[in-house]
C-alpha positions in Angstrom: -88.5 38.9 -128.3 -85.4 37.6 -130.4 -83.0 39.8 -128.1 -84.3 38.2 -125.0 -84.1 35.0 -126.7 -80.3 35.9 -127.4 -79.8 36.9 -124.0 -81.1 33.4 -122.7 -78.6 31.9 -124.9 -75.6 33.8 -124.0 -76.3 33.2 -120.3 -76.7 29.6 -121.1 -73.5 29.4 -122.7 -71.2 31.5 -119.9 -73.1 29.1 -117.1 -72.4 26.1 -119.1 -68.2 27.1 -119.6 -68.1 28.3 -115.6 -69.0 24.8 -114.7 -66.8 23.7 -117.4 -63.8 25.4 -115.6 -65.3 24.7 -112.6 -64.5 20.7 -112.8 -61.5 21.3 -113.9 -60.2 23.0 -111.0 -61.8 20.5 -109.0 -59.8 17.5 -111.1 -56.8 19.4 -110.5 -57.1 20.2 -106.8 -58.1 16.3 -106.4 -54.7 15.5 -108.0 -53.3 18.1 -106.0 -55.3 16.6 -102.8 -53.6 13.2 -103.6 -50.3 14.0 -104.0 -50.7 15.7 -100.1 -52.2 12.8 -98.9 -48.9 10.9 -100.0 -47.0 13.6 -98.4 -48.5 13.0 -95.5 -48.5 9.5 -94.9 -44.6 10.1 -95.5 -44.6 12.2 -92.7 -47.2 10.2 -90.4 -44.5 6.9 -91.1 -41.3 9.0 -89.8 -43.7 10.3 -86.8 -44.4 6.7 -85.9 -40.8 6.1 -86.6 -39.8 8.7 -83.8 -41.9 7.3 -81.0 -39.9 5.3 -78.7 -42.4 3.0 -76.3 -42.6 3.2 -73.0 -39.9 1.3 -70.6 -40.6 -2.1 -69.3 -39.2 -0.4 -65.7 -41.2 2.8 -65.9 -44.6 0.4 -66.2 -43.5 -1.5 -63.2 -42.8 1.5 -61.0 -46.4 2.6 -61.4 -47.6 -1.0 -60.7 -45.9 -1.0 -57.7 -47.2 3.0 -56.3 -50.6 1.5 -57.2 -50.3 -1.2 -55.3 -48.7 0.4 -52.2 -51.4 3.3 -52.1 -54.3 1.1 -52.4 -57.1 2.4 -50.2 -57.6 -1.1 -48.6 -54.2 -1.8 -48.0 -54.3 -5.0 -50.7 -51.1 -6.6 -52.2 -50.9 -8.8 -55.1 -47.9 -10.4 -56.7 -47.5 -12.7 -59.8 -46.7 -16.9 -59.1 -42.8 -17.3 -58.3 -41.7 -18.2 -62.2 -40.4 -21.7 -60.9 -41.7 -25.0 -60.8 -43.7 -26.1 -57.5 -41.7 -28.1 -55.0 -42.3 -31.7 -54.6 -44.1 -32.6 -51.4 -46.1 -35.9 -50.4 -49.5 -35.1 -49.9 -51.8 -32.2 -49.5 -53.7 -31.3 -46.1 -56.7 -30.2 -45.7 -58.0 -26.4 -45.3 -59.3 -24.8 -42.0 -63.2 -24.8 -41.9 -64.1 -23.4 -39.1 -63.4 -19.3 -38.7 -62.8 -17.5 -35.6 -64.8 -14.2 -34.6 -62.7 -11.4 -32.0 -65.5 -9.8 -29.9 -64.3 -7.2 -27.8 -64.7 -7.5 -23.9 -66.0 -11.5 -24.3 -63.7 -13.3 -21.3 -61.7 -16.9 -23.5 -60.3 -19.6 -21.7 -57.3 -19.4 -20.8 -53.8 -21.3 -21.7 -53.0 -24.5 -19.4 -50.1 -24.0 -18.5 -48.8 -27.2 -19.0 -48.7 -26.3 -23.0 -46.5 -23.7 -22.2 -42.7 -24.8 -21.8 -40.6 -23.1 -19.6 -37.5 -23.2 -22.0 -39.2 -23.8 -25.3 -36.0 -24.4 -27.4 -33.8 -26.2 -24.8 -31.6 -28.0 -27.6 -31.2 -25.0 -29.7 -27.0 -24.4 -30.1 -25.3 -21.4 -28.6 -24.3 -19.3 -31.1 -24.0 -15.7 -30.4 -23.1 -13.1 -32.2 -24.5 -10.9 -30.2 -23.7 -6.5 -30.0 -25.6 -4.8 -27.3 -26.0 -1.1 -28.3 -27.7 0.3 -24.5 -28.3 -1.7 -22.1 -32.5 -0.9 -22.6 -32.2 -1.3 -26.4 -30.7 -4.2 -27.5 -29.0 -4.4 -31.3 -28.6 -7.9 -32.7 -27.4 -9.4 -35.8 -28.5 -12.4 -35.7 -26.8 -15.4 -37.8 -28.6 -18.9 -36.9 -27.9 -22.6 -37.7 -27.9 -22.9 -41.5 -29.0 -19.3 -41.7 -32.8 -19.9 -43.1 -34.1 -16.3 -42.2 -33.7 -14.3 -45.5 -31.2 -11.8 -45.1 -33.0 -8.9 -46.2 -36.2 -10.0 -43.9 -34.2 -10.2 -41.1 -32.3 -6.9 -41.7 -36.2 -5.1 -41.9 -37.0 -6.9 -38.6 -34.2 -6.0 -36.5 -34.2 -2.4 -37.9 -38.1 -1.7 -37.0 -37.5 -4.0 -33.8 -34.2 -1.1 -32.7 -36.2 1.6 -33.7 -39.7 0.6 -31.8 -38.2 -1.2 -29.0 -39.8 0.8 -26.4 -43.0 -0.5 -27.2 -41.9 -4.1 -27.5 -42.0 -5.8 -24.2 -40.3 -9.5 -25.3 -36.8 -8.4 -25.8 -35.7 -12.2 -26.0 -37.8 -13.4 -29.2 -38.8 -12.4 -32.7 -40.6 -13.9 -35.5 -39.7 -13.4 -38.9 -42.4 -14.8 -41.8 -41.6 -15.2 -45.3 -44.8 -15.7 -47.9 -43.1 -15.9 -50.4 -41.9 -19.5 -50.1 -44.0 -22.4 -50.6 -46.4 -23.5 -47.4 -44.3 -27.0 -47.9 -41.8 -25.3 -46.6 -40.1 -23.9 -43.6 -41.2 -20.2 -43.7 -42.0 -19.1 -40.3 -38.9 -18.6 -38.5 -38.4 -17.3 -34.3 -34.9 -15.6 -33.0 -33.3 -15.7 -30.0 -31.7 -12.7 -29.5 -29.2 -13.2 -27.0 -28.1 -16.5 -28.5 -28.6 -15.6 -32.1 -30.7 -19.2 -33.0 -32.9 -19.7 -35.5 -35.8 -22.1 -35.1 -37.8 -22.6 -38.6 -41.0 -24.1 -38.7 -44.1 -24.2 -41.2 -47.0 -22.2 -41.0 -50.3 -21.4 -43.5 -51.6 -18.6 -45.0 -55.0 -17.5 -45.9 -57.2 -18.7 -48.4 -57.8 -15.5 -49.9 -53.8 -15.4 -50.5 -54.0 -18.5 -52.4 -57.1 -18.9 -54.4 -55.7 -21.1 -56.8 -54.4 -23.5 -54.4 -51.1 -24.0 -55.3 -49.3 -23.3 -52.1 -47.8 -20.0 -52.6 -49.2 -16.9 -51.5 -49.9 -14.1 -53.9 -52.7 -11.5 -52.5 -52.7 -10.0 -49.2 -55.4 -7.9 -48.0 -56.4 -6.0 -44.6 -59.8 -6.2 -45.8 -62.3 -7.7 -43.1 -63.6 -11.3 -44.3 -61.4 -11.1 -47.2 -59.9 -14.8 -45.7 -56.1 -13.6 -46.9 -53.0 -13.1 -44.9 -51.8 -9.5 -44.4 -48.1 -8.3 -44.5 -46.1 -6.4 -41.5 -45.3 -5.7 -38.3 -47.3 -7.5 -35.7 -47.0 -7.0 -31.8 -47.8 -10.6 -30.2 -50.9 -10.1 -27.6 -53.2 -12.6 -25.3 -53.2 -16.3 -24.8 -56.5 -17.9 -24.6 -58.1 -21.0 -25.9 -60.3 -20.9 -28.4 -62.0 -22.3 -31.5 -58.6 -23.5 -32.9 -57.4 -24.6 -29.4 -54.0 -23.0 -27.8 -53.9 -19.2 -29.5 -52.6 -15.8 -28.9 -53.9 -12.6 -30.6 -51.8 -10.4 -32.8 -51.8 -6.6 -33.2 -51.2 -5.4 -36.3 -48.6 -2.4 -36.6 -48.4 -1.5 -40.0 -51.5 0.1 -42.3 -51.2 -3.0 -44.0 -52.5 -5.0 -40.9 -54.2 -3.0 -39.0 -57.5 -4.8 -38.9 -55.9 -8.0 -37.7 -57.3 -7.4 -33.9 -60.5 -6.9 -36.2 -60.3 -9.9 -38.5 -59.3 -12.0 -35.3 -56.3 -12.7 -37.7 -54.1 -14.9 -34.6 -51.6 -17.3 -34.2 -53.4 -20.5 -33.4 -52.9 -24.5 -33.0 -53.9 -26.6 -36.5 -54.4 -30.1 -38.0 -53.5 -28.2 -41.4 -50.0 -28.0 -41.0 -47.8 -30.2 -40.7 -43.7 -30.2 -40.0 -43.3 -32.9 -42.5 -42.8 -32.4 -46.7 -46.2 -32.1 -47.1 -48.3 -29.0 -48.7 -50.0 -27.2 -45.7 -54.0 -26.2 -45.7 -55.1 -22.7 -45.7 -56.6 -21.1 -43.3 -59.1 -17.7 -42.9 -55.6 -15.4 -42.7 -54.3 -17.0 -39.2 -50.7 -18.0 -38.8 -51.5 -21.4 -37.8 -48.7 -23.8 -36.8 -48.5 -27.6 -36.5 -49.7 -29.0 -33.6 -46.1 -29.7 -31.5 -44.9 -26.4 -32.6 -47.6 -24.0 -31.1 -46.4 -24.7 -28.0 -42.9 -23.5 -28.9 -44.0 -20.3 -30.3 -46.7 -19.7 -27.7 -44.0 -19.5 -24.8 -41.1 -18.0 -26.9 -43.4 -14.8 -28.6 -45.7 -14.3 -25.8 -45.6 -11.0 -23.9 -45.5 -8.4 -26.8 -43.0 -9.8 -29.1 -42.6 -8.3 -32.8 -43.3 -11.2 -35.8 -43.0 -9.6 -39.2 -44.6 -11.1 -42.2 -42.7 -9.8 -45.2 -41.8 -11.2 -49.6 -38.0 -12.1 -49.3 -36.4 -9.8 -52.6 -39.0 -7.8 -52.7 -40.4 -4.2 -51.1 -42.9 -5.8 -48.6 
């Protein structure tokens, strides 16, 4: 009995001085343990100190390949960073939306609203260089030169290259939404004499939806109300909702629901060739009321308008 009593002790004793050593290891590896930790914070802090961010340009680049491989064709820029023009009032916006349904027979154009010679008092100035004799190649230079060089240089490239599929070899229309709609944006050459004649003209609701005047979103989405960017083919005359009109096809993926989306070129109350802010309409190009005729007689017959952002891609 005393020598397993004995035993009992001694085991005791060795459990008690293992556990003895056993938390001192364990205070020794926790100072160890802390003295890592420091060592790597230190090396966490230079890691952080080696990482360089990302470049402003790099972020944009893939902002912009976004946007131009949207599925739907969408477009949306930032406000110009510049204060909004002074104008003297504000029109109203279009309320009343046109529908294309295909086959349905529109009245036609009187053609009394049609001039023969819509720009009779424009100045000769030509500056004019004839490439073949079916394929016209203009640089065009107008009074006061409003078209924005790089717009203009887009348009006359896509209207050499196409030209066999545009039938008005006279006139061209050149839109830039990036100015404000108090101003003259909307712009049609005359190729053989090189004039410009600028005019106003809206944009969509859907491009403006703050209402400030400048256009920022452009969509070929159907009841999207917004204006769409590029190439356009000019196509019937008829009267309809909006009075004298003329359908446009769009050419470009970013358009091609315009036929669709009875996106036209149409008469208005909304704009207006004075300094005033123009109304928005449901994505038409509508003009003031004694320019449609102008445009109607000049871009009729499968004329090329393009609708591009001056300094930018579109």
């Amino acid at each position: 009995m005393k020598i397993i009593a004995a035993a009992l002790i001694l085991l005791l004793g060795s459990s008690v001085l293992l556990q003895a050593r056993s938390i001192e290891n364990m205070r020794v590896s926790a100072q160890n343990l802390r003295v890592d930790t420091g060592s790597l914070k230190k090396k966490a802090a230079a890691d952080r100190a080696e990482i360089k961010p990302v470049p402003v340009l790099v972020q944009l680049i893939v902002n912009f390949f976004k946007l131009l491989f949207a599925p739907n064709g969408d477009i949306e820029i930032s406000n110009p960073n510049t204060s909004l023009p002074q104008y003297d009032s504000v029109l109203e916006d279009d309320t009343e939306e046109e529908t294309y349904v295909e086959g349905q027979t529109y009245d036609p154009v009187a053609p009394a609203d049609i001039p023969e010679d819509p720009f009779p008092q424009e100045p000769p100035q030509v500056v004019y260089q004839p490439q073949h004799q079916e394929q016209p190649r203009a640089e065009i230079t107008g009074p006061g030169g409003g078209i924005p060089s790089d717009l203009k240089r887009k348009a006359m490239d896509y209207f050499n290259s196409n030209s066999g599929r545009i039938q008005n070899k006279r006139y061209l229309g050149v839109v830039d939404f990036s100015k404000h709609s108090s101003q003259d944006r909307f712009w049609i050459l005359d190729l053989q004499s090189g004039a410009e004649h600028a005019m106003h003209v809206a944009h969509g609701t859907g491009s403006d939806p703050d209402g400030d005047g400048y256009a920022t979103r452009f969509s070929n989405v159907p009841n999207s109300k917004a204006s769409s960017l590029g190439f356009y083919l000019t196509g019937d005359l008829y009267t309809g909702k909006h009075g004298k009109s003329m359908r446009l096809h769009g050419l470009s993926s970013t358009n091609s629901n315009a036929l669709a989306r009875a996106v036209v070129m149409h008469d208005s109350n909304y704009v207006s060739e004075g300094n005033v802010r123009a109304g928005r309409s449901f994505g038409c190009l509508a003009l003031a009321n004694n320019e449609i005729g102008k445009a109607l007689a000049s871009l009729r017959g499968g004329a090329l308008i393009y609708a591009g952002l001056s300094n930018s891609d579109f």
